[in-house]
C-alpha positions in Angstrom: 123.5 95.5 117.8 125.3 97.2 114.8 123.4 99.4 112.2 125.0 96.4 109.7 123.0 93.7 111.6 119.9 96.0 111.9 120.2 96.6 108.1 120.2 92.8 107.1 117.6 91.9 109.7 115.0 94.8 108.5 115.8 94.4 104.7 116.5 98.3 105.1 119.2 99.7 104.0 122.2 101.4 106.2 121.1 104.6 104.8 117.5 104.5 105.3 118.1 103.8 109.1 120.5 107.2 109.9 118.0 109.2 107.5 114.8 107.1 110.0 116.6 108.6 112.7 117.4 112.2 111.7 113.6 112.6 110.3 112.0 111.6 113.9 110.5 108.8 112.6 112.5 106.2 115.4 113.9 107.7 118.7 117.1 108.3 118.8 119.7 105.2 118.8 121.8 104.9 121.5 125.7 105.1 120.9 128.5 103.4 122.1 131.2 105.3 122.9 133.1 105.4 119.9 130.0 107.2 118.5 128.2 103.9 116.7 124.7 103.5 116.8 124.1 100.3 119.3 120.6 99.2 118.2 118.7 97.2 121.1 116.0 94.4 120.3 113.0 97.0 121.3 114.7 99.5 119.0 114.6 96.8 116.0 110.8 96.1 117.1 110.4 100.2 116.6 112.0 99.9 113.0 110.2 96.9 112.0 107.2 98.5 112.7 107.4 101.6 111.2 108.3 99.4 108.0 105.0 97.7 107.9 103.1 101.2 108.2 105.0 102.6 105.3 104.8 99.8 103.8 101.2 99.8 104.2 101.1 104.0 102.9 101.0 105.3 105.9 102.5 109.0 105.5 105.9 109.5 107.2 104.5 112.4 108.8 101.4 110.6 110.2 104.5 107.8 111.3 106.4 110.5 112.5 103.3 112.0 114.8 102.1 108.4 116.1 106.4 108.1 117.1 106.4 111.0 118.9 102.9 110.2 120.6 104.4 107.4 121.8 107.6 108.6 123.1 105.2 110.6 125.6 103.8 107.4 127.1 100.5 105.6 128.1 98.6 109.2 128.2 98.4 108.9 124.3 97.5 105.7 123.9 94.1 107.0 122.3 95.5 109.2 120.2 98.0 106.2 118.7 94.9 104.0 118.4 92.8 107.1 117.0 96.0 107.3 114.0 96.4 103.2 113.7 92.4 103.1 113.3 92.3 105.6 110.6 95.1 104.2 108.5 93.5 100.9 108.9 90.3 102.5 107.1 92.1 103.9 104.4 94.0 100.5 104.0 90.5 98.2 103.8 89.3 101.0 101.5 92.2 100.9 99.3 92.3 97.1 99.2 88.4 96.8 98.4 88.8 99.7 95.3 92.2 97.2 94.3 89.8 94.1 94.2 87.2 95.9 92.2 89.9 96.6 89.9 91.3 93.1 89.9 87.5 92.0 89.4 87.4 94.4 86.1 91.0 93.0 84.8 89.5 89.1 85.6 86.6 89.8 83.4 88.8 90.9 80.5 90.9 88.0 81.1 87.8 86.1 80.6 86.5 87.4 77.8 90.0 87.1 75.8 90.6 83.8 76.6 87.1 82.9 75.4 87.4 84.6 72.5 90.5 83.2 71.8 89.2 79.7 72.5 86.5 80.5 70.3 88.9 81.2 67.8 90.7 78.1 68.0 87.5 75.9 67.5 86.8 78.2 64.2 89.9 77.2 63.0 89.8 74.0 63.4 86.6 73.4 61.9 87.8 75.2 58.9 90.9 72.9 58.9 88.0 69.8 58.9 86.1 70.9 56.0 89.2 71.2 53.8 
């Protein structure tokens, strides 16, 4: 598959794969012989997931140490499940400090649509008595 196809199939760009590549953070592409990266299916499997974990915050250093785990095989398998564990800690604890956030910001919302209802009534009692 061409690094155009991979590009519009990932939603990254042509650029972001060759710079995936040279950091480590896929294995190398294979390349046909006029020197074009020939992506196979397990390759854009590889890419898609290493987009969810940075999507997700993972460090591209952490990505990049889980990739190379697992170009040594089955041996590291705790080690890649030791990495994917941790990050999914970090992720719950982010997501659980966002809600208490988003529970703070509700409230406000609350409050100033109360008040504002409030307001409204106010004002159209005023507009009554006149």
């Amino acid at each position: 598959m061409k690094i155009q196809e991979v590009a519009a199939q990932t939603g990254l760009s042509i650029h972001a794969l060759r710079y995936y590549e040279q950091i480590g953070l896929v294995t190398p592409i294979s390349r046909e012989d006029n020197g074009h990266r020939d992506y196979s299916e397990d390759d854009v499997y590889r890419i898609r997931f290493v987009t969810h974990l940075r999507a997700a915050g993972m460090p591209i250093a952490e990505i990049k140490r889980y990739v190379e785990l697992a170009s040594l095989g089955e041996e590291t398998y705790g080690e890649r499940l030791a990495i994917l564990e941790a990050h999914q800690h970090a992720v719950e604890q982010h997501i659980a400090e966002l809600q208490e956030h988003l529970g703070i910001i509700s409230r406000k919302i609350a409050h100033y649509r109360e008040s504002h209802q409030k307001q409204l009534v106010r004002e159209q009692d005023a507009e009554a008595r006149r």
